[in-house]
C-alpha positions as CSV (number, residue, x, y, z in Angstrom):
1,X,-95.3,-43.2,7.7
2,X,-93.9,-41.9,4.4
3,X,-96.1,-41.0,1.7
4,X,-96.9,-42.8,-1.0
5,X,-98.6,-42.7,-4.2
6,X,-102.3,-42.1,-2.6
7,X,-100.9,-39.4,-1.0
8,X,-100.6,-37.2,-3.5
9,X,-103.4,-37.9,-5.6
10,X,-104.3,-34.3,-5.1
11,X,-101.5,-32.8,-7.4
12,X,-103.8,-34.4,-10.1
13,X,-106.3,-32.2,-9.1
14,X,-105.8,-28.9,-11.3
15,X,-108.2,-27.1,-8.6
16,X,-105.3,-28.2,-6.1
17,X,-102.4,-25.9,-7.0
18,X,-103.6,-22.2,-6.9
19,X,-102.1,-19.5,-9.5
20,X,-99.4,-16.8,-8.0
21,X,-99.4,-15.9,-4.0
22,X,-103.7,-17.6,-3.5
23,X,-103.6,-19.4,-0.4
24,X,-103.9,-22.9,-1.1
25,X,-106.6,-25.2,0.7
26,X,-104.5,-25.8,3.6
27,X,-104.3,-22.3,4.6
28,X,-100.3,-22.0,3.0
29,X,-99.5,-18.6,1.6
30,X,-96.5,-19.1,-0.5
31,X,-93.7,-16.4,-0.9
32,X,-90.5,-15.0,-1.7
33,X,-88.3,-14.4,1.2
34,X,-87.1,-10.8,0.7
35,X,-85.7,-10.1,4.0
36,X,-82.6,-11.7,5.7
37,X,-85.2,-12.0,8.9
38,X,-87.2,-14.2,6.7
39,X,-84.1,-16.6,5.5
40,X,-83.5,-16.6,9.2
41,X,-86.9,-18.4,10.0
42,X,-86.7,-20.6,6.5
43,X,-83.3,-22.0,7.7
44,X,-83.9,-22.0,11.6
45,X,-86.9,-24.1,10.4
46,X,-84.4,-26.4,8.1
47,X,-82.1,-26.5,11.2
48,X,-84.8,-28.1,13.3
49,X,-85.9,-30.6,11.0
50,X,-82.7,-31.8,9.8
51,X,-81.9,-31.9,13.9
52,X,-84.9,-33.9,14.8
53,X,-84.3,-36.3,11.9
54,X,-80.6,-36.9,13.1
55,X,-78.8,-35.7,9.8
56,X,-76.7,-32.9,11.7
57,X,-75.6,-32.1,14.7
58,X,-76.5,-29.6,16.7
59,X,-74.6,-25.7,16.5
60,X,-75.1,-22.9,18.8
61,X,-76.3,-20.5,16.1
62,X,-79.5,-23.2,15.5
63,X,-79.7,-22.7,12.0
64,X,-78.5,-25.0,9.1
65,X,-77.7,-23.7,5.2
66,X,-75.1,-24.7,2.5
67,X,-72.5,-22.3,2.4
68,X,-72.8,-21.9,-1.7
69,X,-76.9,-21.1,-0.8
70,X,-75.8,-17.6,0.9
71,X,-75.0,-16.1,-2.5
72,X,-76.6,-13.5,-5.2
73,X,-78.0,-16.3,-7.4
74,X,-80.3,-17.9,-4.8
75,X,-83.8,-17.6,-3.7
76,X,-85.3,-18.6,-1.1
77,X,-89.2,-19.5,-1.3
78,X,-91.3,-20.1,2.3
79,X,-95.1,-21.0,2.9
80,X,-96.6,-19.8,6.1
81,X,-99.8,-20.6,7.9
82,X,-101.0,-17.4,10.3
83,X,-97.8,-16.1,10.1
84,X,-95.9,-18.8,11.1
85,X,-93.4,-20.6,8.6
86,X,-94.4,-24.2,7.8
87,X,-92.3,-25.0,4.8
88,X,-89.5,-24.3,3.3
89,X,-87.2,-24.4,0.0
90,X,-84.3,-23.1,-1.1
91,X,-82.7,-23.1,-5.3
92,X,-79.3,-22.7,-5.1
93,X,-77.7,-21.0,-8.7
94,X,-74.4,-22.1,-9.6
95,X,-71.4,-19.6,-9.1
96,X,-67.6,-19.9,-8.5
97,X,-68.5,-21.1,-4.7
98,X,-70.0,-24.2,-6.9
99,X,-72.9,-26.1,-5.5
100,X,-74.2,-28.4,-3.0
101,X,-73.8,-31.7,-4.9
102,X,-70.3,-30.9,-6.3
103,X,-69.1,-33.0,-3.0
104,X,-71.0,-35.9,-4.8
105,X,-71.5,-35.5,-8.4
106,X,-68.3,-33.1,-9.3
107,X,-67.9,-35.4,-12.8
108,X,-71.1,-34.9,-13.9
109,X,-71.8,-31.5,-12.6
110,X,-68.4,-30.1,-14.3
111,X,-69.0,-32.0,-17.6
112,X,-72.8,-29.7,-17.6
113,X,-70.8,-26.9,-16.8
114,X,-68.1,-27.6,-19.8
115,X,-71.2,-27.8,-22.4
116,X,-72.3,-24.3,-21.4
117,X,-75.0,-25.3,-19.1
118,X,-76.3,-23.0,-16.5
119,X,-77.0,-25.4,-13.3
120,X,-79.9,-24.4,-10.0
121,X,-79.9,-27.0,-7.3
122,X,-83.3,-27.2,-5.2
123,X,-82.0,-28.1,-1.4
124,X,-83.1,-27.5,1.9
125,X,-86.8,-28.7,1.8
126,X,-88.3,-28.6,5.2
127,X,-91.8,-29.3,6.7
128,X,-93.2,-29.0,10.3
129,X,-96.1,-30.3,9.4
130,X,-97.1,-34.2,10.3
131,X,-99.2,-34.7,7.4
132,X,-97.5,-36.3,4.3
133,X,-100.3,-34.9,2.0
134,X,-99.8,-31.5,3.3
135,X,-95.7,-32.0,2.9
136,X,-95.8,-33.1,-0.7
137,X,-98.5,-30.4,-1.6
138,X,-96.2,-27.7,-0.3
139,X,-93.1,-29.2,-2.0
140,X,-95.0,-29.2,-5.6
141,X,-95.6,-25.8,-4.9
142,X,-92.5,-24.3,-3.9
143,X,-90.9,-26.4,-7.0
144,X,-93.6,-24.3,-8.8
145,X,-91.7,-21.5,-7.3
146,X,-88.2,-22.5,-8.3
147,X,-88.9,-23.5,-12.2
148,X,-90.2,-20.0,-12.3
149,X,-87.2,-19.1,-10.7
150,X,-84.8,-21.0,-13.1
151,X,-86.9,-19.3,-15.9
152,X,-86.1,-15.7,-15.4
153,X,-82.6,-16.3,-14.4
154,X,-81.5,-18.1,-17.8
155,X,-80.9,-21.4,-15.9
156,X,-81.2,-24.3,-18.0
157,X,-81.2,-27.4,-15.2
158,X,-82.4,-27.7,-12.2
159,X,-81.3,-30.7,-10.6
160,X,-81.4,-32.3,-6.8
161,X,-81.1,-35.7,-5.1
162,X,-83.8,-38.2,-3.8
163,X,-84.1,-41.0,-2.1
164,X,-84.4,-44.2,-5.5
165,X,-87.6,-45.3,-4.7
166,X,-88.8,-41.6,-5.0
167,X,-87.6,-40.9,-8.3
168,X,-90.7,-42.0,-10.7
169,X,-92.9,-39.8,-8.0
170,X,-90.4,-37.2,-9.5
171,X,-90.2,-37.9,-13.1
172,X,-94.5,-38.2,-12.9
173,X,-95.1,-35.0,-11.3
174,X,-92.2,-33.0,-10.8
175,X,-90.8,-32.8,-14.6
176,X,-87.7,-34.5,-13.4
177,X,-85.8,-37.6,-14.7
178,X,-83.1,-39.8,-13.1
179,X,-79.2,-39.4,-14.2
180,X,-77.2,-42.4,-14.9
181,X,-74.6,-41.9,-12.4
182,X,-72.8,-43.9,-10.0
183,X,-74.0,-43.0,-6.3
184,X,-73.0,-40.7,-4.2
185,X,-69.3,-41.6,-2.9
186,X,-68.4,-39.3,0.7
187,X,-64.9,-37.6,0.6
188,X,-64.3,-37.8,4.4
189,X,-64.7,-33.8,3.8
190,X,-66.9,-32.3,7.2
191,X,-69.1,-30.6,4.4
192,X,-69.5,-33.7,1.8
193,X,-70.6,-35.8,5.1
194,X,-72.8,-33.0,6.6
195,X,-74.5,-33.5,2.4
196,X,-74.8,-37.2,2.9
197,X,-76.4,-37.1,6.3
198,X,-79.0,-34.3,4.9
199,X,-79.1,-34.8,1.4
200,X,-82.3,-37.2,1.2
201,X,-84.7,-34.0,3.1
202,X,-83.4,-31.9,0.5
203,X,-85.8,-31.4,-2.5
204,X,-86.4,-35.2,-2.5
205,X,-86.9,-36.5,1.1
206,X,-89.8,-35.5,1.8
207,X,-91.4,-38.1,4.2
208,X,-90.6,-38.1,8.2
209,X,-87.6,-35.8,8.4
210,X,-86.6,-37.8,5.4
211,X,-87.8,-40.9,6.0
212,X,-87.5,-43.4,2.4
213,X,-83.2,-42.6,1.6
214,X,-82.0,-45.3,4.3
215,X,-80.5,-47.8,2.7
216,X,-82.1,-47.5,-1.0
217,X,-79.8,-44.7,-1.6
218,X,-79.6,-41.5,-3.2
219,X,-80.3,-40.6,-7.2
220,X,-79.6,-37.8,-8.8
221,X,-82.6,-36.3,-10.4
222,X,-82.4,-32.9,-13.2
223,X,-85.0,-31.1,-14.7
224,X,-84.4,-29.4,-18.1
225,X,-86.2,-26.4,-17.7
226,X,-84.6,-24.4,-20.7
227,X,-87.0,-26.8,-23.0
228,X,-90.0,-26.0,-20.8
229,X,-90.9,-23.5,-23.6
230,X,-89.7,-25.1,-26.8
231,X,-93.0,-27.4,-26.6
232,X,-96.6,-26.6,-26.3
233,X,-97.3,-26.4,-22.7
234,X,-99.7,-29.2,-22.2
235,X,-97.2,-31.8,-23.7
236,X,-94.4,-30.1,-21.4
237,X,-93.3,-32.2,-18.8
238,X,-93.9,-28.9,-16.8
239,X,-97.4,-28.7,-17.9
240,X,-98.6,-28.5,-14.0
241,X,-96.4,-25.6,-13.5
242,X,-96.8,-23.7,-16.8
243,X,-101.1,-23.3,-15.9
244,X,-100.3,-21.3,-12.9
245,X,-97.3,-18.9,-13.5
246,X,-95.8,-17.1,-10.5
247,X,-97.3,-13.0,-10.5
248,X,-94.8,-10.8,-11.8
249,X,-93.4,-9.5,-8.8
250,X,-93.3,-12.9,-7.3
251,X,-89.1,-13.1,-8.0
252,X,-88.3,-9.6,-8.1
253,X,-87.7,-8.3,-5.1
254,X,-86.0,-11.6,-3.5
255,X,-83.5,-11.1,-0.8
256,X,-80.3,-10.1,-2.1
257,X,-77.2,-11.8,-0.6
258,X,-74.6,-9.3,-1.2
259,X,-76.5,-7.3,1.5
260,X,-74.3,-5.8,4.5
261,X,-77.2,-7.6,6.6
262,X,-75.7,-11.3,6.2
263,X,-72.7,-10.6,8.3
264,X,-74.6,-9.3,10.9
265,X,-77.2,-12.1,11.1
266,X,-77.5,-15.7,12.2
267,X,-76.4,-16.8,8.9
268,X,-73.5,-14.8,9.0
269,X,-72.7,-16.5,12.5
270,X,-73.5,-19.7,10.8
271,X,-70.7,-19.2,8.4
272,X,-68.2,-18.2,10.4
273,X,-68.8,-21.0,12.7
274,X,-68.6,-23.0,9.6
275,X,-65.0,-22.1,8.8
276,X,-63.9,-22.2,12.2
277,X,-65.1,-26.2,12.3
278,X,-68.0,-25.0,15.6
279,X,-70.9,-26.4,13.6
């Protein structure tokens, strides 16, 4: 069943989202990954989800990423119960490899780019947990994770996709709002269909492997965050956020992509099966 409304009464709760690396009520202790062993688990844990849900097909490496995620300007954030990954979130900073929702958006996303706008896409949300309450709790928080994120890398949007009937549940707790753009149109390209199929359990589709983007579509949803400071912080639509800043080491000591270690790791293997169409 997807989660509705009642389901997240508890992001109302200021008691419910704990400052820096706490461990929340559910037992989740949030974090950076900082190692590629850790991006390993995040995305192994994004491979099964998306798998189980149907939106990709199964590869011999068993782990699912975007190509432009595997880059110097992203972060990937993870909570873990006892050790064991349970969720999962990935922001995505633009570069020349572009991002994600190029394959859909390119108009919009290059007339950002033309006004000098510095673009993060959140993508790859995953959850192996049954319990939507749990599932949305974890996604406010690793959204807490990436605004920080945006904030000390002199982003100014952070944007992703959602199922429509998602999108208030966005713009209510999430500081988002909804772009007036045409939907989504596929390019026959392998990697704008592989975005289609996956694109509603990115940062949006949060329900059953997704459950809530059949048939109601897709909206793209962006977040200013460069005017998250320009207002006092309990009118800012980041207000939630803003009362419980990440630590100051929280970002710091992220994995860094340019490492030697990629080639030599299941993501590597995951590109290179990638451009060789073995997905």
């Amino acid at each position: 069943m997807s989660p509705g409304a009642q389901d997240i009464k508890a992001l109302d709760d200021p008691n419910a989202v704990m400052p820096g690396f706490d461990v929340p009520r559910s037992g989740l202790a949030l974090m950076t990954a900082r190692t590629i062993d850790e991006v390993v688990d995040a995305w192994r844990l994004v491979y099964r989800t998306y798998l189980a849900a149907g939106r990709i097909t199964p590869n011999n490496v068993e782990l699912f990423t975007r190509p432009e995620a595997v880059g110097p300007e992203s972060a990937v954030f993870m909570g873990r119960i006892n050790g064991l990954t349970a969720t999962t979130l990935t922001a995505i900073g633009d570069s020349e490899r572009g991002l994600p929702l190029d394959c859909a958006f390119p108009t919009q996303l290059n007339a950002w780019r033309d006004e000098g706008r510095r673009l993060v896409a959140v993508d790859l949300f995953a959850d192996r947990r049954q319990q939507s309450t749990r599932r949305s709790s974890a996604l406010f928080e690793l959204l807490r994770h990436a605004f920080f994120h945006c904030l000390a890398s002199g982003a100014t949007d952070m944007l992703c996709t959602v199922p429509v009937q998602w999108q208030d549940l966005y713009t209510t707790h999430f500081g988002f709002q909804p772009v007036p753009v045409a939907p989504p149109q596929g390019s026959g390209h392998d990697d704008c269909a592989d975005e289609e199929r996956a694109a509603d359990s990115g940062a949006g589709g949060y329900g059953e492997g997704g459950e809530g983007g059949g048939g109601g579509g897709l909206q793209l949803m962006r977040a200013i965050v460069a005017d998250a400071l320009d207002v006092p912080s309990e009118r800012s639509a980041f207000a939630p956020f803003l009362k419980h800043p990440l630590p100051d080491d929280a970002l710091s000591q992220r994995f860094d992509f340019n490492s030697a270690a990629v080639a030599t790791s299941a993501v590597g293997a995951f590109l290179q099966s990638s451009e060789t169409g073995g997905r």
